[in-house]
C-alpha positions in Angstrom: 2.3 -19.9 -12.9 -0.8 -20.7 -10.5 0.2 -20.2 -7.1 -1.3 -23.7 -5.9 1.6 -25.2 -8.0 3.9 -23.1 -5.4 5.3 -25.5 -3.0 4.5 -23.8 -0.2 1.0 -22.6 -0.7 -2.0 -24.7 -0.5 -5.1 -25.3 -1.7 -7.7 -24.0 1.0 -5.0 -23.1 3.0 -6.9 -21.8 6.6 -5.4 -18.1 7.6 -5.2 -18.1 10.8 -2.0 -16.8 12.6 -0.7 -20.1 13.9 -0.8 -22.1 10.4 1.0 -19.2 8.8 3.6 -19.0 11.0 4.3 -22.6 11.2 3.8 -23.1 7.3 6.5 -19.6 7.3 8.5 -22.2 9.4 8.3 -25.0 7.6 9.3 -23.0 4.0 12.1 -21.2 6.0 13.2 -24.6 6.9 13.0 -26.3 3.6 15.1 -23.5 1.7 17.8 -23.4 4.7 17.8 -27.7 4.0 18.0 -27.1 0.3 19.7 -24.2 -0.5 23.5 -24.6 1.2 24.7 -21.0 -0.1 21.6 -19.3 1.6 22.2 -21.6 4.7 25.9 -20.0 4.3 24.7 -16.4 3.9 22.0 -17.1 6.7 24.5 -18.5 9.4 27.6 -15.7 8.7 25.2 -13.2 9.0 24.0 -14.9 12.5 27.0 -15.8 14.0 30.4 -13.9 14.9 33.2 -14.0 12.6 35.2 -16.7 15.2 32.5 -18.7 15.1 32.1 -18.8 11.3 35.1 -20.0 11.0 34.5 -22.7 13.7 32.1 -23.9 11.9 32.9 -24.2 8.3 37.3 -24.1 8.4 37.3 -27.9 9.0 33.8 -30.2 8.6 34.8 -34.1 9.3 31.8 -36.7 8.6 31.3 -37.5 12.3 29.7 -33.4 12.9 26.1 -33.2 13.7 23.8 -31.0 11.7 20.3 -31.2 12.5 17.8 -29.2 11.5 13.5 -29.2 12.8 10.5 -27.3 13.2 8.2 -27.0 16.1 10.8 -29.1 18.2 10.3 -29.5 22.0 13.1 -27.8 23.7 13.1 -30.2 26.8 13.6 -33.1 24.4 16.9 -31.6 23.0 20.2 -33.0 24.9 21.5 -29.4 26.0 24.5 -30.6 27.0 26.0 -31.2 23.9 25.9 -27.8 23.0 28.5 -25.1 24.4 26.6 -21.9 22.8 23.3 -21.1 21.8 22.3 -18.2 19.4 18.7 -17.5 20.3 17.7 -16.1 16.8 14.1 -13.6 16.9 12.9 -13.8 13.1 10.3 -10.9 12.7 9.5 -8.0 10.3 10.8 -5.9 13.2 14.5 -4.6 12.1 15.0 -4.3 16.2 14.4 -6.1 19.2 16.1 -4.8 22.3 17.8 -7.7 23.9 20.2 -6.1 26.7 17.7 -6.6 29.2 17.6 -10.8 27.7 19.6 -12.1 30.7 17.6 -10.9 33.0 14.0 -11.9 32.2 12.6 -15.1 34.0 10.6 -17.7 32.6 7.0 -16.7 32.4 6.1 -20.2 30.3 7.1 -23.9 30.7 5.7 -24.0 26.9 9.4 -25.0 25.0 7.9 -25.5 21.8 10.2 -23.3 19.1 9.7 -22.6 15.6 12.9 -23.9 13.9 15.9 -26.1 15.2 19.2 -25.4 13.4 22.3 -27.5 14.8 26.1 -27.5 13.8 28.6 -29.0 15.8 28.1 -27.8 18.7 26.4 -24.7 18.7 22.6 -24.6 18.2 20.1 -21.9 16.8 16.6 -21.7 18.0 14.5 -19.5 15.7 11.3 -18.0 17.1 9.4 -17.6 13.7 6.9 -14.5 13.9 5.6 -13.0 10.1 5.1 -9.1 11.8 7.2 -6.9 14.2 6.2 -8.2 16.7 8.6 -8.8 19.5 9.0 -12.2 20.6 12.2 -11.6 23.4 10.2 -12.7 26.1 9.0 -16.2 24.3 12.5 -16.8 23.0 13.8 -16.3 26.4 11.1 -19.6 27.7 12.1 -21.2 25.0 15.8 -21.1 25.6 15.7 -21.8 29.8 16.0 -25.3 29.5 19.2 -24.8 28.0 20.0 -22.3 31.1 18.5 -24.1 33.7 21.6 -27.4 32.8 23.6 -28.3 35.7 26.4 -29.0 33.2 29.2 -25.9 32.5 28.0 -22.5 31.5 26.2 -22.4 28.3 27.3 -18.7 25.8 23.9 -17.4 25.5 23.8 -14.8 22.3 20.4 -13.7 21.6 20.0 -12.0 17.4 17.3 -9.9 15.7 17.2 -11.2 12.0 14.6 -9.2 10.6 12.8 -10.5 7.3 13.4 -7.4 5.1 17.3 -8.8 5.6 16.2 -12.7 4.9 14.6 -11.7 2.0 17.1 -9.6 0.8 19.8 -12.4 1.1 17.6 -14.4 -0.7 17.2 -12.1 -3.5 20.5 -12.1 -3.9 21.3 -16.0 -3.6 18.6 -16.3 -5.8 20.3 -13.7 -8.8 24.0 -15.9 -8.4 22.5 -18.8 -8.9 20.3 -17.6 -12.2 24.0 -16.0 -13.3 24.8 -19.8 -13.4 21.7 -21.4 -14.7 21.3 -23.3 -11.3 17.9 -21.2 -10.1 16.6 -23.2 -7.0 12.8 -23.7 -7.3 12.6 -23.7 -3.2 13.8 -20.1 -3.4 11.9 -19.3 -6.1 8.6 -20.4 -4.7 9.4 -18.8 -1.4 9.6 -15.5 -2.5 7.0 -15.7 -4.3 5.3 -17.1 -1.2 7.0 -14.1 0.3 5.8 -11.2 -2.3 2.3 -12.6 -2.1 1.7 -13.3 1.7 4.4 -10.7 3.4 4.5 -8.0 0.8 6.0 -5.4 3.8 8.7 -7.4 4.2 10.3 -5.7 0.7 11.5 -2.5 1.9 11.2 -0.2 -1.7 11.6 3.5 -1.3 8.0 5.6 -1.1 7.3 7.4 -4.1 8.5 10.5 -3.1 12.3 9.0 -3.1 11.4 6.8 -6.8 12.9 8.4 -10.3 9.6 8.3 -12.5 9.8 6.4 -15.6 7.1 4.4 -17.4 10.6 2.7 -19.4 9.6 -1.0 -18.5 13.1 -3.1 -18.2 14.1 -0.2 -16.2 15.7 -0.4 -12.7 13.8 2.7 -11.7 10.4 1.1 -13.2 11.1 -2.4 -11.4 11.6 -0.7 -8.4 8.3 2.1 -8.9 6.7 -2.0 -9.5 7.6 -2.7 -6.0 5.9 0.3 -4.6 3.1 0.1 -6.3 2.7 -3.9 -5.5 2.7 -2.6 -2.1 0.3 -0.1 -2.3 -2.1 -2.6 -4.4 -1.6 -4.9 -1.5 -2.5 -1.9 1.3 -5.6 -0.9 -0.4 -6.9 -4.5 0.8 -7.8 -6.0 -2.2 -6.6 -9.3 -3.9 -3.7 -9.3 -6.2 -4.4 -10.8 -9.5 -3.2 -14.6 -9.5 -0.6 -13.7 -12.8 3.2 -13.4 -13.1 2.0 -11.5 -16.1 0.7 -8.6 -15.1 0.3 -6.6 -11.7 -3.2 -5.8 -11.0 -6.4 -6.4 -8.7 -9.0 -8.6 -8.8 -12.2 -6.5 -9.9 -14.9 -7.0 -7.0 -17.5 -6.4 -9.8 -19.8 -8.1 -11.8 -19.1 -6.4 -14.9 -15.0 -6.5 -14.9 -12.8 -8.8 -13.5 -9.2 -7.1 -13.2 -7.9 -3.4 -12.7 -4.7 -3.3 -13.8 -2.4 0.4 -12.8 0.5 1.5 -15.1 3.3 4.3 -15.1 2.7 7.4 -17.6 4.6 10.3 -19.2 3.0 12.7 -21.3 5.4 15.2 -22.9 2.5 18.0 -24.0 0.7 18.4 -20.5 1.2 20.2 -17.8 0.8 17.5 -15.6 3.5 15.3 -17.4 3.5 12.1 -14.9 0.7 9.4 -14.1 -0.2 6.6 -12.4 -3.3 5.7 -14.6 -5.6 2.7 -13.5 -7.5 0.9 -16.1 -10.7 -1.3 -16.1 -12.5 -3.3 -19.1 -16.1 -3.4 -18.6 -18.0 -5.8 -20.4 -15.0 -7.8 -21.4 -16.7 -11.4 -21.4 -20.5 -11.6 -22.8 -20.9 -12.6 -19.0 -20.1 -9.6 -17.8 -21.4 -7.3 -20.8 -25.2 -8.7 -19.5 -24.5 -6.2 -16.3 -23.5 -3.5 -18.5 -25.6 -2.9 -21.4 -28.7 -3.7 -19.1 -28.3 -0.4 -17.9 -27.9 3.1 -19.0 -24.6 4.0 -21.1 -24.8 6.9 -19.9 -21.4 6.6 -18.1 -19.7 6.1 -20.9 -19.4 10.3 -21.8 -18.2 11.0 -18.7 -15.0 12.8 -18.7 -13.9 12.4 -15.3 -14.1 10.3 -12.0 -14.3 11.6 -8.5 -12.0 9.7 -6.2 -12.3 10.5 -2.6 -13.9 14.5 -3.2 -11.3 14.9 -6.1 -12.0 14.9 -10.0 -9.3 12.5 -12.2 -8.9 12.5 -16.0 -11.3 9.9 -17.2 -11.3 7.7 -20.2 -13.5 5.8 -21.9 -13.3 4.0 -25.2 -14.0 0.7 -26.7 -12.7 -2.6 -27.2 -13.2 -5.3 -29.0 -11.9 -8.4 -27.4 -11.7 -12.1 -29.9 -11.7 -15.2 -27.6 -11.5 -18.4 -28.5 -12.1 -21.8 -25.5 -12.4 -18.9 -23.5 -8.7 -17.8 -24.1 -7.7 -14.5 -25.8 -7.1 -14.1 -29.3 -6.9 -10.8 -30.5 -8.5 -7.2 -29.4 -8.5 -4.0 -30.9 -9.7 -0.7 -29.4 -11.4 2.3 -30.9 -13.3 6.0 -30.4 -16.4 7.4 -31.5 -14.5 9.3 -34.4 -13.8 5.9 -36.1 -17.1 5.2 -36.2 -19.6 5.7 -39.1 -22.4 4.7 -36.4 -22.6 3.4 -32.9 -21.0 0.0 -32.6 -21.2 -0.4 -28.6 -24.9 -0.7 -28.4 -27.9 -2.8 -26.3 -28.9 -4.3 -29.8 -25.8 -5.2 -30.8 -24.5 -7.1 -27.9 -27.6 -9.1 -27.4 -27.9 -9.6 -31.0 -24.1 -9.7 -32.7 -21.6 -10.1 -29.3 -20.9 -14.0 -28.4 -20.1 -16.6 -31.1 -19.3 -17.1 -34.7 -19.0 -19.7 -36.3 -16.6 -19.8 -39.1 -19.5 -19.7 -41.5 -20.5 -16.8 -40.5 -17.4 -15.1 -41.0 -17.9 -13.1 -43.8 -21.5 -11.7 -42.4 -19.2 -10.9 -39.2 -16.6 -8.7 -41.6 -20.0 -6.7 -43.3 -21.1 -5.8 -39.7 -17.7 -4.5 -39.0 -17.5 -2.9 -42.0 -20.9 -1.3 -41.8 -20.0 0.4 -38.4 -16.3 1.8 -38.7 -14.9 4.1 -41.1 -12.5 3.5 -44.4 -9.7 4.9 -42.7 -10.0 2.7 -39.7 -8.4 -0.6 -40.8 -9.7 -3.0 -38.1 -8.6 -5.7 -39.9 -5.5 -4.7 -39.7 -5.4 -3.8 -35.9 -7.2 -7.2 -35.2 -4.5 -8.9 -36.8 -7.6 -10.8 -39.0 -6.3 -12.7 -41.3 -3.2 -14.0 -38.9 -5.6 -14.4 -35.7 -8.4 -15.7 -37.4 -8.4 -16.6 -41.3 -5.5 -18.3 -41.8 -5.8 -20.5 -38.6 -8.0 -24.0 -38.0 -10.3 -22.7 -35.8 -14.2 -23.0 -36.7 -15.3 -20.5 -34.4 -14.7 -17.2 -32.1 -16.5 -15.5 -29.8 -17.1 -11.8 -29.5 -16.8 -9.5 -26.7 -18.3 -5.7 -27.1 -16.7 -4.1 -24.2 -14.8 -1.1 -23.2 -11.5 0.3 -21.2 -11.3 2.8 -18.6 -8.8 4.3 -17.2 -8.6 7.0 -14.5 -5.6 9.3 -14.7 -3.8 9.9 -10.8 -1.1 12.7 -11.3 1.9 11.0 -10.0 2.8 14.1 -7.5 0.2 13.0 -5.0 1.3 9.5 -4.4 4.6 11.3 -3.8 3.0 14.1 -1.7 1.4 11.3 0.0 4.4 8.5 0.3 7.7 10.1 2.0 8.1 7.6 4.1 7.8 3.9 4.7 5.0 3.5 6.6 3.0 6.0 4.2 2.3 2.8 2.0 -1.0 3.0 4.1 -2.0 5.7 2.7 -1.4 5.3 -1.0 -3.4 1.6 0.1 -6.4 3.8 0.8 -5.8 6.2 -2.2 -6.0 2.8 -4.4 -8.8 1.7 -2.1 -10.8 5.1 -3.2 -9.9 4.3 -6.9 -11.7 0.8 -6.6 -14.9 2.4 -4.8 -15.2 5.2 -7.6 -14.8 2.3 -10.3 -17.6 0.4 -8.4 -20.0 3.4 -8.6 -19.3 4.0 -12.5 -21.7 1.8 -13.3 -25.1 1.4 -11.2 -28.8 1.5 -12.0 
């Protein structure tokens, strides 16, 4: 789906630090208002087990719930309340608060993230996206509560960390696809989640991962994870898809790099991470290949940060049609009776066809690959294009890529959580070496 149909995401959304946090707010909110088994989960993992029962044994019409964002602290009646949970909600899984009592206000600035009111016991929620820690703001934002002349208020201050949010969610979220009742405000905010806060999902590093390239998997959902975060790290942008994980390409000539998990049984090296580019895909992009040498194309390997990877280059033919994908087939020199993937033949044979033409299109074909390649039958022809109304296609004469990252140095690399940095920049030296591939 396109993420601007995401109900939390916007179109030209600005990203500075204050909009994120209150738009964080404002989603948090919305799920809490419209999800009442999260807002269940959320509060019994807030509260103590006396109050829990306080609040949900016995509900009459008459109770007060309330729940805001960025509400003015001073403008709240405190003394209807008899406790107050001052809630820090951060990526940090640990905020210090037995030194809470004792800080003094610093700020008159009562401003707080999120409101949350049942009977009478109210939760203020300091909303911060990192670990950063917030005690000292909570505390401001809590003194007007302190600073009543009424009886004493139960002051309990909570670190709710997002990894734990999230993980609640996840879980909310699998119960209520068991009984086809999937809550879109759930939905959307993990995905706002996965695409915005990526190291709030705590997945082991490598080093801790079974390796399996077994899609469906549990081991290759959670080497997905990883790898998502390490695709995130290397600071480039995620493809927009649900289909398919991958990066945008920041080059003229490709436009996605898409990793994936493999296991060779007849190598040494048996396990790879193996990243994959399509130069040339679009006869947009194959003007900024075949205007320069091919020369890159026999290379045999690719030197990413000082060290040589497995490199691999063969072609593909890629059948679009109103700019959408049809069909694609790939091939090697040895199915070739002559060169296919040349300067003449993408400025004079690559782009469209009309259905004419057809026939003239299946001689060239035929003309360049071998009897016992049937690319007729790998194109799918006659389902894909013959036996279909279309009344044209257009051709793309382009080529995949792929570099070949033995799998033990992402482990080597990734033992522990914050090591995700690392196989960032690993990823980040895959992307320059692509860029330099082809030049001139």
């Amino acid at each position: 789906m396109n993420h601007h149909l995401n109900l939390f995401r916007f179109f030209n959304e600005p990203n500075s630090d204050e909009f994120l946090e209150n738009n964080l707010s404002r989603a948090f909110s919305i799920v809490l208002l419209n999800s009442p088994l999260f807002l269940n989960e959320f509060v019994k993992e807030v509260v103590d087990e006396e109050d829990y029962q306080y609040l949900f044994s016995y509900v009459s019409r008459e109770e007060i719930f309330l729940l805001d964002v960025q509400v003015d602290i001073k403008k709240i009646q405190h003394e209807s309340y008899r406790k107050v949970y001052a809630i820090a909600l951060t990526a940090n899984k640990y905020i210090d608060f037995s030194n809470f009592s004792d800080l003094v206000q610093t700020s008159t600035t009562n401003i707080t993230d999120v409101v949350l009111t049942i009977k009478d016991i109210a939760f203020i929620i300091e909303v911060k996206r990192t670990n950063e820690d917030c005690k000292q703001q909570l505390f401001n934002q809590i003194f007007p509560f302190l600073n009543r002349s009424e009886e004493a208020l139960i002051v309990s201050p909570k670190c709710i960390s997002w990894h734990k949010v999230v993980t609640t969610l996840e879980r909310v979220n699998n119960v209520e696809k068991l009984i086809k009742n999937e809550s879109l405000f759930i939905k959307d905010f993990l995905d706002l989640a996965e695409a915005r806060f990526p190291y709030w999902f705590e997945p082991k590093p490598f080093n801790n991962l079974k390796f399996t390239d077994k899609w469906g998997t549990a081991e290759h959902h959670y080497l997905m994870q990883r790898l998502k975060q390490g695709l995130v790290a290397s600071g480039s942008d995620l493809l927009p898809y649900v289909d398919r994980l991958g990066l945008i390409a920041p080059f003229s000539w490709a436009s996605e790099i898409i990793p994936h998990f493999y296991h060779y049984h007849d190598e040494k090296i048996k396990d790879y991470i193996a990243f994959h580019i399509w130069p040339g895909n679009t006869k947009t992009q194959g003007y900024h290949v075949y205007n320069k040498s091919l020369n890159w194309t026999k290379k045999s390997a690719l030197t990413v940060d000082g060290s040589d990877y497995e490199l691999e280059v063969i072609y593909d033919i890629k059948i679009s049609h109103f700019n959408r994908y049809v069909t694609n087939f790939i091939y090697g020199d040895s199915d070739l009776k002559k060169p296919l993937n040349t300067p003449e033949n993408f400025y004079g044979k690559s782009g469209k066809w009309d259905i004419g033409s057809w026939p003239e299109f299946e001689i060239f074909l035929d003309e360049h690959f071998k009897e016992t390649y049937n690319w007729r039958e790998k194109a799918k022809w006659e389902e894909k294009i013959i036996n279909t109304d279309r009344t044209y296609f257009t051709m793309a004469l382009g080529f995949e890529v792929s570099v070949f990252i033995p799998y033990h140095e992402f482990c080597e690399m990734d033992k522990k959580d914050d090591d995700i940095i690392k196989v960032g920049a690993k990823i980040k030296g895959v992307v320059e070496a692509f860029k330099t591939l082809i030049v001139g």
